[in-house]
C-alpha positions as CSV (number, residue, x, y, z in Angstrom):
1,X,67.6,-7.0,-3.7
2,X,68.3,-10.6,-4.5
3,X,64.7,-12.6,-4.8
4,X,64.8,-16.2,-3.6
5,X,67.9,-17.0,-2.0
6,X,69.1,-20.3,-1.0
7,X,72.2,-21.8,0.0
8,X,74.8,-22.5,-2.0
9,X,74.0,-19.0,-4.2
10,X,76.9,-16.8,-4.4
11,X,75.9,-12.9,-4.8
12,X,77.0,-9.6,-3.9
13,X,77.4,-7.6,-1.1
14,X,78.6,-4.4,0.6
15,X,82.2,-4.8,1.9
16,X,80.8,-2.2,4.7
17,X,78.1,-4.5,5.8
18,X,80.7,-7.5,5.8
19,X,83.6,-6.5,6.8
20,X,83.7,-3.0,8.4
21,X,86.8,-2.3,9.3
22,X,88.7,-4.4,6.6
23,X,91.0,-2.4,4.4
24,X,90.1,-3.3,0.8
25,X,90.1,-1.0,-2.6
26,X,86.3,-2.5,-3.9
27,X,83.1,-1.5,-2.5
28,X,81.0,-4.6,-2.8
29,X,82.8,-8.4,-2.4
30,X,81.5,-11.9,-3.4
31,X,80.0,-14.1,-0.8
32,X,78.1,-17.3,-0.6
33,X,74.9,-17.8,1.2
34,X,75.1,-20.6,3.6
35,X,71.5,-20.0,5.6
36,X,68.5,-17.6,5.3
37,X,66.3,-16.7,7.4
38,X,63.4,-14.4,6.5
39,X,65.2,-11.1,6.7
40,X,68.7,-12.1,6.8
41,X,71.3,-14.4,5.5
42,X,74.8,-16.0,6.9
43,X,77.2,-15.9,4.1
44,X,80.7,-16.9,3.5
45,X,82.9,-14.4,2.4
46,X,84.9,-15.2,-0.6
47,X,87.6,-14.1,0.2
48,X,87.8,-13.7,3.7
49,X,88.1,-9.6,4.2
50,X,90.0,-8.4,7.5
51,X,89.5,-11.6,9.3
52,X,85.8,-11.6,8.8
53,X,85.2,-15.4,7.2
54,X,81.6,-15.5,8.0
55,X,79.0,-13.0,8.6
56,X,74.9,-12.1,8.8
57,X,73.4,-9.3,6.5
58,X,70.3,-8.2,5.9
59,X,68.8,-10.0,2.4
60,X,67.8,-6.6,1.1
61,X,71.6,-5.7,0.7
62,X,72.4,-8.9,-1.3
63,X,72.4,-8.5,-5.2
64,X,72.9,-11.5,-8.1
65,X,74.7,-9.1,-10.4
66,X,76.8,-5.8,-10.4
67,X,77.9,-4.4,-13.2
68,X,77.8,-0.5,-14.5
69,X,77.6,0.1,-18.7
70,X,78.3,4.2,-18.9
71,X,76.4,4.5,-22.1
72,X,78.2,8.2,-23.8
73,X,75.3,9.5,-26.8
74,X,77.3,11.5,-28.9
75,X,75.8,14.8,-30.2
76,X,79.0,16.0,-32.5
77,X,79.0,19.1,-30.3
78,X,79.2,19.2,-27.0
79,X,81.5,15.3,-27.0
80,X,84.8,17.2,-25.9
81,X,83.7,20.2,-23.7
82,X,80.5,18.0,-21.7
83,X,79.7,14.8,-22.6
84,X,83.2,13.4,-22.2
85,X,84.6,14.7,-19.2
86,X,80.9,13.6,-17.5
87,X,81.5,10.3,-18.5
88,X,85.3,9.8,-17.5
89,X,84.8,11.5,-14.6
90,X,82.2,8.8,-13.6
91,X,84.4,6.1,-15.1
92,X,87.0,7.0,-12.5
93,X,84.7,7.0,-9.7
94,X,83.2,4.0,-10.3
95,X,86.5,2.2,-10.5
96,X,86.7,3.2,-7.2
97,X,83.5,1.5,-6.1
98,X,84.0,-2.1,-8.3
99,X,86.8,-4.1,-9.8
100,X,87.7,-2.6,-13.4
101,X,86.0,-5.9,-15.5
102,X,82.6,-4.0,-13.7
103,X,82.4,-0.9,-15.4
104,X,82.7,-0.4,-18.7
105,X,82.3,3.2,-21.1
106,X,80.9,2.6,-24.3
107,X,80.8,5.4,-27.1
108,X,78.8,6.3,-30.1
109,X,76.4,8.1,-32.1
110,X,73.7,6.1,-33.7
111,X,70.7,3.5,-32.1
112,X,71.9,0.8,-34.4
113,X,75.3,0.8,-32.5
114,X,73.9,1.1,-29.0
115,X,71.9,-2.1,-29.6
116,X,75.1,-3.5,-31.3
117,X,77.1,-3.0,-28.0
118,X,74.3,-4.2,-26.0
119,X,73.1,-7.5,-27.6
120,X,76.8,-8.1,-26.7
121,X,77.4,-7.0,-23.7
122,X,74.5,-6.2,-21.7
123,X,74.6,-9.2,-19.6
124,X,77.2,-8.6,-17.2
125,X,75.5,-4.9,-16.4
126,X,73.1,-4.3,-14.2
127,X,73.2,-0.9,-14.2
128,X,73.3,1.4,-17.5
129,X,74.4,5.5,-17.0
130,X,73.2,7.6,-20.1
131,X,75.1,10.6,-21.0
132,X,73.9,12.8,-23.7
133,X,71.6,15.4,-24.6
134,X,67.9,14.9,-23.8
135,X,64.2,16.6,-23.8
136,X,60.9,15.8,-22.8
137,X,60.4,13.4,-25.5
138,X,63.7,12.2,-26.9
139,X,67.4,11.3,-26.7
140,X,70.0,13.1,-29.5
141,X,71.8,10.5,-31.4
142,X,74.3,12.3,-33.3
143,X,72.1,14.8,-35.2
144,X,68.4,12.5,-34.7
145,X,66.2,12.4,-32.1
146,X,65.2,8.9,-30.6
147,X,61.6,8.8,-28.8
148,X,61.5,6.8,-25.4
149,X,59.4,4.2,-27.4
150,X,61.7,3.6,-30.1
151,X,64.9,3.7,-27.8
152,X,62.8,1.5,-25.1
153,X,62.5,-1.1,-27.9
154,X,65.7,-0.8,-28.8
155,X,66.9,-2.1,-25.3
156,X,64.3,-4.6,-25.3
157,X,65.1,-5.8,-28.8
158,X,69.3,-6.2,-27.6
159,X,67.6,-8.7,-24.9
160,X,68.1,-6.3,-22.0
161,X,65.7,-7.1,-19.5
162,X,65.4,-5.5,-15.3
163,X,68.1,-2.8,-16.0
164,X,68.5,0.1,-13.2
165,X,68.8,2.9,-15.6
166,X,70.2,6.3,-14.8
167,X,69.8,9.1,-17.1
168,X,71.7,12.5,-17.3
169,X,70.6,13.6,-19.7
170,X,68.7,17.0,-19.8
171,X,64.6,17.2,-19.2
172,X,64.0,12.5,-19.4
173,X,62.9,12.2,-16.0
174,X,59.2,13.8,-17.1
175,X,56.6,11.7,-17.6
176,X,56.4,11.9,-21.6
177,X,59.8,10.4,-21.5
178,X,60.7,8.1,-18.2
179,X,57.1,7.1,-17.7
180,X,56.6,5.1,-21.1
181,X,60.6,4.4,-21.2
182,X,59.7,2.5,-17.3
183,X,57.2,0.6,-18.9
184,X,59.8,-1.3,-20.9
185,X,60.5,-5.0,-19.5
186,X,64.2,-3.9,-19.9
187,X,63.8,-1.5,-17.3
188,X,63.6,-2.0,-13.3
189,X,63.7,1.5,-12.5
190,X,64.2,4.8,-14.5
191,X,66.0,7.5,-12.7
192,X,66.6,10.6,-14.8
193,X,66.4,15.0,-14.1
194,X,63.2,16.6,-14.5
195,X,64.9,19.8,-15.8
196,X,68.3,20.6,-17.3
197,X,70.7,19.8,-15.0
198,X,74.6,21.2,-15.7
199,X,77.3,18.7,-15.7
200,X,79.0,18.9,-12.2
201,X,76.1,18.4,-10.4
202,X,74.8,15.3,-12.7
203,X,78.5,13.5,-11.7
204,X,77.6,14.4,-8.1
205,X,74.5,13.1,-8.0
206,X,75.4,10.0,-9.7
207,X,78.5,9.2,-7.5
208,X,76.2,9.9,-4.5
209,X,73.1,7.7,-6.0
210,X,75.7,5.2,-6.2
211,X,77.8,5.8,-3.1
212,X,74.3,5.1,-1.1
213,X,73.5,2.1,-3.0
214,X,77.0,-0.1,-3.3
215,X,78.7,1.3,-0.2
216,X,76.6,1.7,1.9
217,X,74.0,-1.6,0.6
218,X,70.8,0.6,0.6
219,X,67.9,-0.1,-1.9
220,X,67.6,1.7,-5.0
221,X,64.4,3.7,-3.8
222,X,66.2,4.7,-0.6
223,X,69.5,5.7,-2.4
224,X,68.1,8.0,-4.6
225,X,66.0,9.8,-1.9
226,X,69.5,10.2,-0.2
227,X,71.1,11.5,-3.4
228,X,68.3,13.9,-4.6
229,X,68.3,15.3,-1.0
230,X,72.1,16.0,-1.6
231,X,71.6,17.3,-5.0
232,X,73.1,21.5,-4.7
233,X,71.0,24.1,-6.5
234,X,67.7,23.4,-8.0
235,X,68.2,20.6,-10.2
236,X,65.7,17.8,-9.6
237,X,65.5,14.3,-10.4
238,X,62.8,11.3,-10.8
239,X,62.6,7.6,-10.2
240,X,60.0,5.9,-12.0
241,X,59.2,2.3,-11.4
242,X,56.7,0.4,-13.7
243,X,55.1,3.2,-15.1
244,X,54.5,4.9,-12.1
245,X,56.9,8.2,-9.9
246,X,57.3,6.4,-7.0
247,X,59.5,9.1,-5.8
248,X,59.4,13.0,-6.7
């Protein structure tokens, strides 16, 4: 949710919450706030969607920056039968949800070239996707193990700051992993499986994390209540906020 809105910002919104019936590819659109009041704002659309030129939304729904970084960890083994198809399949998806210069897929093997592609990049992203291979207290780079710590500074040290990050990897939702990782200033929120969780349903539960939060507008808290709920077997998943499981 945006913080302090005025008029004149221009943010993001849900084209649902615009513009429902308006037949358009993207799931969010640009809009410009011309009043706010203290739950809702009247914004322009930019451009006009199905007609609608002006409409009222709720301020919760309104967001300064969307942007997904699918971050791929390469482990040497598992890149062409796992870790690859995970994250294309995600790619797709979320080309379906935002314009293409919104999502990007970014692959490699070593912490020096994730904060190489961040301290370049990171500031059009507002979300960042992990696929690799985790455990309780590490990510695998290649054929190392990275420590929540060490990988937490890394994001700090690229100048990330407020991300919304989404694990998939196996076992970093527990709290000797997502706990001190949601501590980092680079991190809004952690969201990440408490056990091992098999591929499929890791896509589906990040296409319906995200389905809930840029479709449909809803906060992060609430969409991943509605994705966990949807999540098929027994895998489960955390959100940790600050240091703190504010949703198990």
């Amino acid at each position: 949710m945006a913080q302090s809105l005025k008029p004149g910002d221009r943010l993001y919104a849900p084209v649902i919450k615009l513009a429902p019936d308006a037949n358009v590819t993207n799931a969010v659109s640009m809009v410009e706030v011309l009043s706010v009041s203290k739950r809702t704002a009247t914004v322009k659309l930019d451009p006009p969607l199905g007609g609608v030129q002006t409409a009222t939304i709720a301020n919760s729904a309104l967001v300064r920056n969307v942007g997904i970084m699918i971050l791929r960890i390469g482990d040497f083994d598992t890149e062409y039968t796992l870790l690859d198809p995970l994250a294309k399949s995600l790619l797709q998806y979320f080309r379906l949800l935002v314009p293409d210069d919104m999502v990007v897929l970014k692959e490699f093997r070593a912490l020096d070239e994730l904060r190489t592609i961040l301290t370049k990049n990171h500031a059009a992203y507002s979300h960042l996707i992990l696929i690799g291979h985790g455990s309780t207290s590490s990510l695998r780079f290649g054929k190392e193990e990275v420590g929540a710590s060490e990988f937490g500074k890394a994001l700090e040290d690229s100048g990330c700051r407020g991300k919304v990050l989404v694990s998939l990897a196996c076992l970093t939702g527990v709290a000797s992993f997502a706990k001190c990782l949601s501590e980092s200033p680079a991190c809004e929120a952690v969201i990440a499986p408490f056990h091992s969780v098999q591929g499929a349903v890791a896509s589906q539960f990040c296409q319906t994390l995200f389905a809930h939060n840029l479709l449909e507008g809803r906060s992060t808290k609430v969409a991943f209540r509605n994705a966990r709920a949807a999540v098929p077997g027994t895998a489960s998943f955390r959100l940790w906020v600050g240091g703190e499981m504010t949703a198990d």
